[in-house]
N, C-alpha and C positions, 0 to 999 in steps of 0.2 A: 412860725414866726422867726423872724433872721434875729442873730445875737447881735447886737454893738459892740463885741468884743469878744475877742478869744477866749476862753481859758485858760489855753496852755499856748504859751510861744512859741512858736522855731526859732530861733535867734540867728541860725548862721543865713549871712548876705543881708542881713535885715539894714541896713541902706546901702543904695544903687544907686552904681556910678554909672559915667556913659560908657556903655560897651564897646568900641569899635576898634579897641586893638585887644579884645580879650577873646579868643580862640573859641573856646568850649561855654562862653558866656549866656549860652541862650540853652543851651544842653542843660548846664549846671542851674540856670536860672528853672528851668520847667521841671526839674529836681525838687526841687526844695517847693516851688509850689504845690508841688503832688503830694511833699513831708508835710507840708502845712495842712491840708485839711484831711488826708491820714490821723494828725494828731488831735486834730479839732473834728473827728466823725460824726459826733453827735448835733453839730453847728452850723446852719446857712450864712452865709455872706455873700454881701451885694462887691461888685468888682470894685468899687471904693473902698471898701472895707480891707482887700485884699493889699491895693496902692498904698493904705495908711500903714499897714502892718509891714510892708518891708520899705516903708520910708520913699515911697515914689510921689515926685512932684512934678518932673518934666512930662511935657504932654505925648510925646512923640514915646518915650520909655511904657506910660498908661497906656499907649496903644497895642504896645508890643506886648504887655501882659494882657491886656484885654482878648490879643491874639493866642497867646498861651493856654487861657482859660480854656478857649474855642478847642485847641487841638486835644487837651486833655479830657473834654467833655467826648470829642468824637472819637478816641481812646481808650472811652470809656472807664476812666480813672475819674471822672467828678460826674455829677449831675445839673442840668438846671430846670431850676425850679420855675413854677407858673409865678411867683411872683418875682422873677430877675434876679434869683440871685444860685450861688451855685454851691452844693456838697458836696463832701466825699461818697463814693457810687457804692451802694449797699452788697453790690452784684459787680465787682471790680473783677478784669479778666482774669479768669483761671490759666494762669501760663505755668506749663510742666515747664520747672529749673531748669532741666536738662534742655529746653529748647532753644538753645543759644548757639548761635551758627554765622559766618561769614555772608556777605551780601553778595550773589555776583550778578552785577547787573546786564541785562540781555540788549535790550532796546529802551527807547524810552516809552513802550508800555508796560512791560513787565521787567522780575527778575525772581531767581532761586535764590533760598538762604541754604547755603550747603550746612549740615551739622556735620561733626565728624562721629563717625560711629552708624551713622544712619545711610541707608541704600537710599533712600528717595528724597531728591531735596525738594524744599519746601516752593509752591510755585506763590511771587505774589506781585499783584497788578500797583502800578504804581504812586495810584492814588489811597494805596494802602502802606505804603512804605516807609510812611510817618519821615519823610525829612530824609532816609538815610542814604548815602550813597555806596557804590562799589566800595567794597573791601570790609566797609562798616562791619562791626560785630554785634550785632543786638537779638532780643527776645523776641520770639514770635508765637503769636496764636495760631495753631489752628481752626480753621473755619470750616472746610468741607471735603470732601474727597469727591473729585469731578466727576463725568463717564470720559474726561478725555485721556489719552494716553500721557503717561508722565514722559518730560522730555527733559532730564539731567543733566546737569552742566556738563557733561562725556557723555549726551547721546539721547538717543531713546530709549527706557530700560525697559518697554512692552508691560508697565504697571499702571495702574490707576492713579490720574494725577492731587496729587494733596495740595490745598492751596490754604492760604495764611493773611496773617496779616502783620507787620513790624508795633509792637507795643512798646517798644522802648530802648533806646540806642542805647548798647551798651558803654561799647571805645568808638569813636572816630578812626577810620585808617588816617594816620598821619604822613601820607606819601608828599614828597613834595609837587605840587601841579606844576604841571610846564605846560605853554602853549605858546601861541604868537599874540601879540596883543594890537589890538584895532584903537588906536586916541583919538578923541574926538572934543570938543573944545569944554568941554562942562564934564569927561568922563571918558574912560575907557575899559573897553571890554577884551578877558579872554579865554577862548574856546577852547578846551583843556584838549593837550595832546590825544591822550589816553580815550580807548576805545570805548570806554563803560562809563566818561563822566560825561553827559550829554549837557548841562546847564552850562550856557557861559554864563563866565562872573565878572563883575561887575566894580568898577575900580573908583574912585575917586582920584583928582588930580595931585592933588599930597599923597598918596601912596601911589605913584608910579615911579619916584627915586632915580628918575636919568631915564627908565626907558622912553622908546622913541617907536614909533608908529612902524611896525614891521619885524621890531626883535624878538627873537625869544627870548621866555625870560621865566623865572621859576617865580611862586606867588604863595604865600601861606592865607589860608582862610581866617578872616575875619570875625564874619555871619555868617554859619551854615543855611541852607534853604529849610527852608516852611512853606503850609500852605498858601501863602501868601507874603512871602517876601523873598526875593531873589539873593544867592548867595552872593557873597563881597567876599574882597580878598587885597593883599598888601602887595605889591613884589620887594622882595627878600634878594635877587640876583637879576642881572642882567647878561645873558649867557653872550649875545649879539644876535648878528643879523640870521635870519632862518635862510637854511639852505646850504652852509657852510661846512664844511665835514665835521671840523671841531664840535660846532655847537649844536650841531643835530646829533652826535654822540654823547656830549654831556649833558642832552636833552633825554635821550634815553635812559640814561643813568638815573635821574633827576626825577624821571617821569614812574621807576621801577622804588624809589628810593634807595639806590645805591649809590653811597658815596666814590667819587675820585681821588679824595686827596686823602693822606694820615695828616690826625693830628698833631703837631712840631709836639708833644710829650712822647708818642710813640714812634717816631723817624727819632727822635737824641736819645732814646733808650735804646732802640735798634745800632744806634752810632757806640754806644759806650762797650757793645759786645767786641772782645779781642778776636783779630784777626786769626792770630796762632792756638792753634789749640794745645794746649796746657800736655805736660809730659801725663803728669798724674790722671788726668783724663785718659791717656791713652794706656795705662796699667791697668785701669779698671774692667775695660774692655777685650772681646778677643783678638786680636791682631789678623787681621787680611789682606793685610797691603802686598802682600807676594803674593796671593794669588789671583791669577789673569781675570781683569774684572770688565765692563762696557757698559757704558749706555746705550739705547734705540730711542730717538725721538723724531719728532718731527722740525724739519731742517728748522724753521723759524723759532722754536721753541731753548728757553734760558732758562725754567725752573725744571732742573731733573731731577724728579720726584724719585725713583729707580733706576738701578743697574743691576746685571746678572753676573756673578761668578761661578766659571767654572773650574774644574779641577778634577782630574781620571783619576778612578781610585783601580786596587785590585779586583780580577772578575767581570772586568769590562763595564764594572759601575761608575758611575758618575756625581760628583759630589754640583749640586746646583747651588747657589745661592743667593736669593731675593733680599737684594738690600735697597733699604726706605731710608731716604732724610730723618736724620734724627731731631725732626722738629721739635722736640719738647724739651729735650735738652737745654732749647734755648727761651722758647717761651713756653714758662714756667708760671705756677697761678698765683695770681695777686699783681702780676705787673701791668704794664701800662700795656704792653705787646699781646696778651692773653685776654685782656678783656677786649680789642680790639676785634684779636680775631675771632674770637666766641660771636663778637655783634656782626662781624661778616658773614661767617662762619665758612666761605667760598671764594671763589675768584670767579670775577667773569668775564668771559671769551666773545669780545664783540668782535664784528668783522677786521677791525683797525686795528686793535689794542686788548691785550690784557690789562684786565684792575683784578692787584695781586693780593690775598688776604693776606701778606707780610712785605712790612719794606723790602725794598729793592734789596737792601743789604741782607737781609737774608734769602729771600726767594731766589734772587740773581745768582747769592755768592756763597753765603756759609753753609746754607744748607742744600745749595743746587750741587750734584754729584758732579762738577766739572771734571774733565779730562786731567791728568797728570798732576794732581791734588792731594791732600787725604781728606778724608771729611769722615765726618760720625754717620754713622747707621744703626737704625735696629735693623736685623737680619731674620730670615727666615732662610737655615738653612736644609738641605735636603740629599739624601743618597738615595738617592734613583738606579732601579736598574735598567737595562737597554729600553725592555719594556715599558718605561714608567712608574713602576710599580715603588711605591716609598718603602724603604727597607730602614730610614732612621732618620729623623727629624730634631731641627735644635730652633731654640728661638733665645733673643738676644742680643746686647748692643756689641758693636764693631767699630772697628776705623778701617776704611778701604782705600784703596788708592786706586782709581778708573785709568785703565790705558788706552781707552780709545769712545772716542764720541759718534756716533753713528747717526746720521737720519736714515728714516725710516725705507727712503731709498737707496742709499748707499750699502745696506745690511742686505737690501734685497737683489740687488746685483750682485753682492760675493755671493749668495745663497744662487744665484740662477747659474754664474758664470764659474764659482767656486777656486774664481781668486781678490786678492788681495788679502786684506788681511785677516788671519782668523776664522778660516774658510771650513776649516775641521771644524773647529765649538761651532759656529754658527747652524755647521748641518746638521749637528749631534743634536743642538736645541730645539731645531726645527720640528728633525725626526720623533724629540719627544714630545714636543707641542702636540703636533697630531695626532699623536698617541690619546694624550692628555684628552685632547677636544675626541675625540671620536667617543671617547668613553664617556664623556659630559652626552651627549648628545644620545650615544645608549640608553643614558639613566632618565631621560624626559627632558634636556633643555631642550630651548626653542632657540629655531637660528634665525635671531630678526638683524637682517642684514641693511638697515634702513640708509639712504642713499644721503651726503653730508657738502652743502653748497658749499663753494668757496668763491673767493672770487681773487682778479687780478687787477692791484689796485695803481693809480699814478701816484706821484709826491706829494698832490694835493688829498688824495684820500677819493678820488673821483674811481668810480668801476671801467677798468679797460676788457672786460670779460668774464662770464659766471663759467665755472666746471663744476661737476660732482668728483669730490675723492675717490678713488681708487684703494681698497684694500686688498692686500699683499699678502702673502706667508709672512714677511719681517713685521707686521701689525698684528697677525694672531698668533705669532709667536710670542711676545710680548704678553698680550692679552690671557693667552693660556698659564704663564707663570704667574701673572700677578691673580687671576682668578685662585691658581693654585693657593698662594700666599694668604688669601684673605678667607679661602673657605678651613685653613689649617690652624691659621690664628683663632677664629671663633669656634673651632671645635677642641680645640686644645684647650683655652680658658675654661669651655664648660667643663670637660674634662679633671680638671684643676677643682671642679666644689666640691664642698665640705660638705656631706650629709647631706637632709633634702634639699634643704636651700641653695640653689643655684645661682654661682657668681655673676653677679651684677657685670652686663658686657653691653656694650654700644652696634646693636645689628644693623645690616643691612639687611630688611624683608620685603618680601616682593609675594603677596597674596596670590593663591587660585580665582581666576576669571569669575566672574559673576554670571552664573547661569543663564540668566536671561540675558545679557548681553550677547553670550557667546551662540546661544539663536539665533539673534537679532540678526551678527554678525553672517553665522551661517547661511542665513536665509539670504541676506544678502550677497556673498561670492555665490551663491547656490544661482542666481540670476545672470552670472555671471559665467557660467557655465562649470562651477570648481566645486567641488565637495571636502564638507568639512565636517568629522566625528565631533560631535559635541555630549552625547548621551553618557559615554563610557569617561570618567575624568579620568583613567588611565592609558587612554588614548589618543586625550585630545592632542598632547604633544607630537605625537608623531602623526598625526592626520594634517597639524596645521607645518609642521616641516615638510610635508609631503606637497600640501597644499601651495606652501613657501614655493616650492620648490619646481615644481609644475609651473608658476606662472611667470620664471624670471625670463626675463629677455624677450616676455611680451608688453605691449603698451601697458597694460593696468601693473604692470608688477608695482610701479611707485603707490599708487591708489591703493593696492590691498596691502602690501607690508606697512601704510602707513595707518589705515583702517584697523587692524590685525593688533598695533602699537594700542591703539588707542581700543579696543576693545578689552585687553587686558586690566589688569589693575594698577596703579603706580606704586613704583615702588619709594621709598622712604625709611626714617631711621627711628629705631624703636629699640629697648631694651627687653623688650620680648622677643624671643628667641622663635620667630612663626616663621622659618626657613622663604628661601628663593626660587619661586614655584618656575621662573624663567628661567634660571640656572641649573633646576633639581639637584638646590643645595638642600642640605638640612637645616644646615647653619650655615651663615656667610656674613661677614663684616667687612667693613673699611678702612684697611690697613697703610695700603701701598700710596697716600697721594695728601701726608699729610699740608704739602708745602700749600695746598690749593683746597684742601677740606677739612672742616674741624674736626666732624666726626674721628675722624683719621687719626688725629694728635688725641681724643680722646680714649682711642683703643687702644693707641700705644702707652700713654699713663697708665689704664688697666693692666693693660698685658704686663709690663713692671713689676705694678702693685702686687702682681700674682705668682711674677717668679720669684718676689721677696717676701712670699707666705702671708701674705697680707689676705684679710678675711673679705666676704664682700661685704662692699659699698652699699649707699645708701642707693634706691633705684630711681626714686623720686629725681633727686636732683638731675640724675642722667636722663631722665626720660623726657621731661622740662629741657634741657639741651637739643636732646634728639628733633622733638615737634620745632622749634626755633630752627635747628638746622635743615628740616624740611623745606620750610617754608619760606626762607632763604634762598633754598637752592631753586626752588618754583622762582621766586622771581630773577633769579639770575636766565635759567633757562627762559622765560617771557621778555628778557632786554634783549639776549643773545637772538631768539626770532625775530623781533623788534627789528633789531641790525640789520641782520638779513634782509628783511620785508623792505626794507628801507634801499639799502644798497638796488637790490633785483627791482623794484619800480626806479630807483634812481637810474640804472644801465637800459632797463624798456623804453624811459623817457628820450633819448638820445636813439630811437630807431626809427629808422622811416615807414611815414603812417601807410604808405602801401605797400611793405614787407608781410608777406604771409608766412604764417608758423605752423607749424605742425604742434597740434597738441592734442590734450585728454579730456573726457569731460572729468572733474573730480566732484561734484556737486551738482543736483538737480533740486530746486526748491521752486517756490509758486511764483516769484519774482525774477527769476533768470536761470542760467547754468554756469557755472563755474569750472572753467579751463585752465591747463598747466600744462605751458609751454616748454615742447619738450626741450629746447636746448636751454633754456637759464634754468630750471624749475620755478619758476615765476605765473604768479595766479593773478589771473581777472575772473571778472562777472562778467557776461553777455546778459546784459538784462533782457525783462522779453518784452519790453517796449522796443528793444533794435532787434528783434527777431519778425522780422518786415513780412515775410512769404504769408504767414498763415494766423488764424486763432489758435493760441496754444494752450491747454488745458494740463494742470499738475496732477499727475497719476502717482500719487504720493506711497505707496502701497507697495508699486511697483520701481520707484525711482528714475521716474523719467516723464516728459514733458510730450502731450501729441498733437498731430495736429490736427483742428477738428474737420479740415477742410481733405487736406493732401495727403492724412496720417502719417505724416514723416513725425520720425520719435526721435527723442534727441535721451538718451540713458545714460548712468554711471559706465566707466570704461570707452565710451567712443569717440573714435578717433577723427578731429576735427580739424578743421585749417581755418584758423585768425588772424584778425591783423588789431594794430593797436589803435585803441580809440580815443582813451584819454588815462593818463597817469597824472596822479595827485602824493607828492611826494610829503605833503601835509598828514595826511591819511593813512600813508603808505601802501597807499592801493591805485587800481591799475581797472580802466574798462574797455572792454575787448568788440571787437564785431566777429563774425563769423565771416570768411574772407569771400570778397563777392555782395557782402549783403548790408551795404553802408548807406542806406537808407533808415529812418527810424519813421515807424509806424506803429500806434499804440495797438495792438491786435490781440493781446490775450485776457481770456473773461476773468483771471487770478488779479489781473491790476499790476500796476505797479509795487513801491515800498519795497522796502530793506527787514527782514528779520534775522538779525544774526544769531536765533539761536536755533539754527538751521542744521548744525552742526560744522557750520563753516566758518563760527565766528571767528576763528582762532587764526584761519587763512588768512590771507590777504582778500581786504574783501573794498567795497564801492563805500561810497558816502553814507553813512549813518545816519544823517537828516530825516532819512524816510519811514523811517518808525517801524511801522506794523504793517504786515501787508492789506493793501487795501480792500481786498476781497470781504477779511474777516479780521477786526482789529485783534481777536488772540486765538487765532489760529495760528500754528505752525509746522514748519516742516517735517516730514517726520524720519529722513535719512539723515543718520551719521554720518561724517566725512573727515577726512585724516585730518589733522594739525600739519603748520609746516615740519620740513624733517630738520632732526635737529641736527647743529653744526657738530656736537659731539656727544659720544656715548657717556650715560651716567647707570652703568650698572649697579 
């Protein structure tokens, strides 16, 4: 028998207004329905009952709760009853706390919730995913453990797949959406940049606010989606017309939520900083302005993060010294400039432009090490002897004065030609770089030498040409002191604790390879005709340098170094001390690069803290920084590919469609092959609807596509000639023919569709429309494939 009335009331939201400019409204509404008969368990209610009790009278609002009831009953948070009306579920899902994990979504039939902490993520279909989208955070059930192989958002991990289902959003990702938007006379739609949000949304005519039929335009959510009601959204910015250099970068930006501009509180705080640095200031510190100091950077490059002093001592020793921006100097915690860069916690490097995490006035000028200047530094200094060998180390603030600015090529012609200027120190550094790096390399690093696009742009921002960088001795000489620098700093601080408890410090760690990956891996160069120790973990380093090393300057070298990359572990910032298994550091932090990373400004506060006998800190709070700083840094590197992908389809688009390429296959899955054209590094799909000759059937096992007719195999590693079929610079993707074969005939028994969790989502890939492969709607592919390579290294 149903009650007329509650017992106990919920009172918060108990009357409802109309929702349509309130964000989290239908979230927070299905909330508090679930509090409500939580509170009232012993009690039925008819969905009237429910209307009266938070004061609903509009009909269209009664529908929406009526809708609510539906999804919380199939949720399994309420019950309904044979006579219509519905309780709280006596048998409400059992979800372990701890299953709280990120959404990332694959296609639009499936997606994994990554937990952190856990090797296998969670696989789930999308009509279980309760509403939530990419990035979401929320609670999930496990349901079953499959017979099929688990495929990880980084691969195949050769495990049994767990699958789940979403019980309850915890946060929304609050990215900003960008896309283009379609008006049409009653309503407008739009189809969100971003690879992982598959719903367009849906606009009304008062919130389009000036856009116009073709712009980009940024748009904050409304109404999330339900089973049954399509998401809505506002637009918030009109960036302009799509296509435009400007506005497909601040569309990037936009799309990753990274801001462009400082707020006018932190640009007038950045202004009130004096140009001159204070006498007293420079007492405090050790004086270096006499000794011969330089920067190496790259030619285009304003914020120098680093300069090297040298200076001969007696014995043929050498005194080096690694001086860092003394970022913290200036921002300092509590300000306007500090919280700023905490919420950036990075800069990022699109094709075009730097977005700096400090105004111009400092990244440009107080803190950039310019030429014939003095500026503050912490220091790390060092006596080295010929060898290498540290015979006495200091760390500590300075004021230096740079006599000479270097790019990264100018350092490397005195180095080859051994004139101009400074031609002594520069060989002396070299010769100990080498030193340095051979003995890195002794002890287990790995040399991943991965290849770094650039391109050559006009005034409008258009590509007149892609190159790969070139690395030089003047790049790993560099590389070698500042490695020095940071693996000194974090062993020094540990060094520095008191008793057991060990000084709270901000690492850089970089985990041992996941076993089963590094099989996977194996197995797969083993097809390829290259062999890799994976059994012995004190081996694996020099089998995969060996390995590295064997295949350069053949066609796969891009495909395995970047496979290789990706079969590792990522590295990220922790206050746990769990060393850099790619370095074979013990310890290693982020010293050298505070002007462009927080972490960095937070090791140098530390390291202070510690030379002023300060005890340790709390770790919580650092470690809470550290995961933020991660996770930052992932979408700064996902806008930076972004760019790239963007740019390399935008310079393919402008070739002639019967130019043939020479390229690789880098991906074989059941719906096409995926090729990387060797002169841009530039990725398409040959679907295998345009693979005309034959039936093709996916030999997933083996990584390669055959033919049932002719047996021609199309495999990872071979080497093909393309031509361009169609690039969509919407997408940022690009679809390829095989050159000679521009005919399209549907001929393989796999189907058509799009599954990008192939492992090539991350590539440049074709139109995402097409869901699941047609074959099998949750079958998937079962090889790995690299990511783009990135524009720059983040050790």
């Amino acid at each position: 028998m149903r009650d007329k009335k509650p017992n106990k009331e919920f009172k918060e939201n108990k009357t409802v207004n109309a929702p349509h400019n309130i964000v989290s409204y239908i979230d927070n509404l299905k909330a508090d329905i679930a509090a409500f008969f939580d509170l009232n368990s012993e009690h039925s209610f008819r969905p009237f009952d429910v209307h009266g009790h938070f004061g609903v009278e509009d009909r269209k609002v009664r529908a929406l709760f009526n809708e609510i009831l539906h999804e919380l009953q199939e949720a399994g948070r309420i019950i309904s009853n044979a006579d219509g009306t519905f309780s709280a579920s006596p048998n409400k899902p059992q979800v372990d706390p701890g299953l709280i994990g990120r959404v990332d979504r694959v296609n639009k039939g499936f997606a994994f919730v990554i937990i952190e902490g856990r090797e296998d993520d969670i696989y789930v279909e999308t009509e279980l995913l309760n509403g939530a989208w990419d990035g979401d955070i929320v609670k999930v059930q496990i349901l079953s453990k499959s017979g099929r192989r688990q495929q990880t958002s980084r691969g195949d991990s050769g495990k049994t797949r767990v699958e789940g289902r979403v019980v309850e959003i915890v946060e929304r990702s609050q990215r900003e959406i960008v896309g283009i938007i379609e008006v049409w006379p009653k309503y407008a739609v739009v189809q969100p940049d971003h690879k992982k949000l598959f719903d367009p949304i849906f606009l009304e005519p008062e919130h389009l606010h000036g856009a116009s039929n073709g712009d980009k335009v940024i748009i904050k959510m409304t109404t999330w989606p339900t089973r049954t009601r399509q998401p809505e959204g506002e637009v918030v910015h009109v960036l302009g017309q799509a296509g435009e250099n400007d506005v497909e970068m601040h569309a990037i930006l936009a799309e990753f939520g990274l801001p462009y501009e400082f707020p006018e509180s932190v640009e007038k705080e950045a202004q009130k900083i004096p140009d001159v640095i204070p006498k007293e200031e420079i007492l405090k510190r050790r004086d270096m302005r006499a000794t011969l100091t330089f920067t190496i950077d790259p030619a285009d490059a304003k914020d120098f993060d680093d300069a090297l002093s040298v200076r001969y001592l007696d014995e043929g020793n050498v005194e080096v010294g690694v001086h860092i921006a003394d970022v913290s100097h200036y921002v300092r915690p509590g300000t306007e400039l500090e919280k700023e860069a905490n919420r950036r916690a990075t800069s990022v490097y699109l094709v075009d432009r730097t977005v700096p995490m400090l105004p111009e006035k400092l990244s440009n000028n107080l803190c950039s090490l310019r030429p014939n200047e003095d500026r503050l530094a912490f220091s790390a200094v060092f006596e080295l002897s010929p060898k290498g060998k540290i015979l006495k180390e200091w760390f500590g603030r300075t004021v230096i004065h740079s006599e000479r600015r270097y790019s990264y090529e100018e350092a490397q012609q005195v180095l080859d030609t051994k004139e101009g200027d400074y031609p002594n120190e520069l060989t002396l550094l070299n010769s100990i770089a080498k030193i340095l790096r051979k003995e890195r390399f002794k002890n287990g690093a790995i040399n991943f030498e991965t290849a770094e696009v650039r391109f050559r742009l006009d005034e409008n921002g258009k590509p007149l040409g892609v190159y790969q960088k070139e690395r030089h001795d003047s790049h790993k000489l560099i590389e070698e002191f500042m490695l020095l620098a940071n693996k000194r700093v974090a062993e020094f601080v540990y060094s520095l604790s008191k008793g057991p408890t060990k000084n709270t410090m901000v690492y850089r760690v970089h985990e041992a390879p996941d076993p089963d990956r590094l099989k996977t891996f194996a197995s797969f160069v083993a097809k390829l005709g290259h062999k890799l120790e994976v059994d012995d973990e004190k081996q694996i380093a020099k089998s995969m340098n060996s390995m590295l090393h064997e295949v350069e300057g053949k066609p796969e070298q891009n495909l395995i170094e970047s496979l290789a990359v990706r079969t590792m572990a990522k590295a990220r910032y922790s206050v746990e001390d769990l060393g850099h298994f790619g370095l074979a550091f013990k310890r290693y932090t982020h010293f050298t690069s505070p002007i462009r990373r927080y972490p960095d400004v937070m090791a140098h506060r530390l390291l202070q803290h510690y030379l002023n006998g300060g005890e340790s800190v709390n770790s919580e709070t650092y470690e809470s920084a550290c995961k933020h700083s991660s996770e930052r840094e992932r979408l700064a590197s996902d806008a930076e590919r972004a760019s790239i992908k963007y740019k390399q389809v935008e310079f393919m688009s402008t070739m002639d469609k019967d130019r043939v390429f020479d390229g690789i296959i880098t991906g074989v899955t059941e719906f096409g092959i995926f090729v990387e054209i060797t002169e841009t590094a530039s990725e398409g799909l040959v679907r295998m609807n345009d693979l005309g000759d034959d039936y093709y059937e996916h030999d997933k096992d083996n990584y390669r596509l055959i033919g049932q007719r002719t047996k021609k195999i199309y495999t990872f590693g071979d080497a093909v000639k393309v031509q361009v079929k169609d690039t969509n610079l919407a997408r940022r993707s690009m679809d390829l023919y095989l050159a000679g074969n521009t005919t399209s005939s549907i001929r393989s028994r796999n189907g058509g569709g799009f599954d990008e969790k192939s492992g090539r989502s991350s590539r440049g890939s074709s139109s995402r429309d097409s869901g699941k492969p047609a074959s099998s709607r949750r079958s998937k592919p079962s090889a790995a494939a690299p990511k783009d390579k990135q524009r720059r290294k983040r050790r």
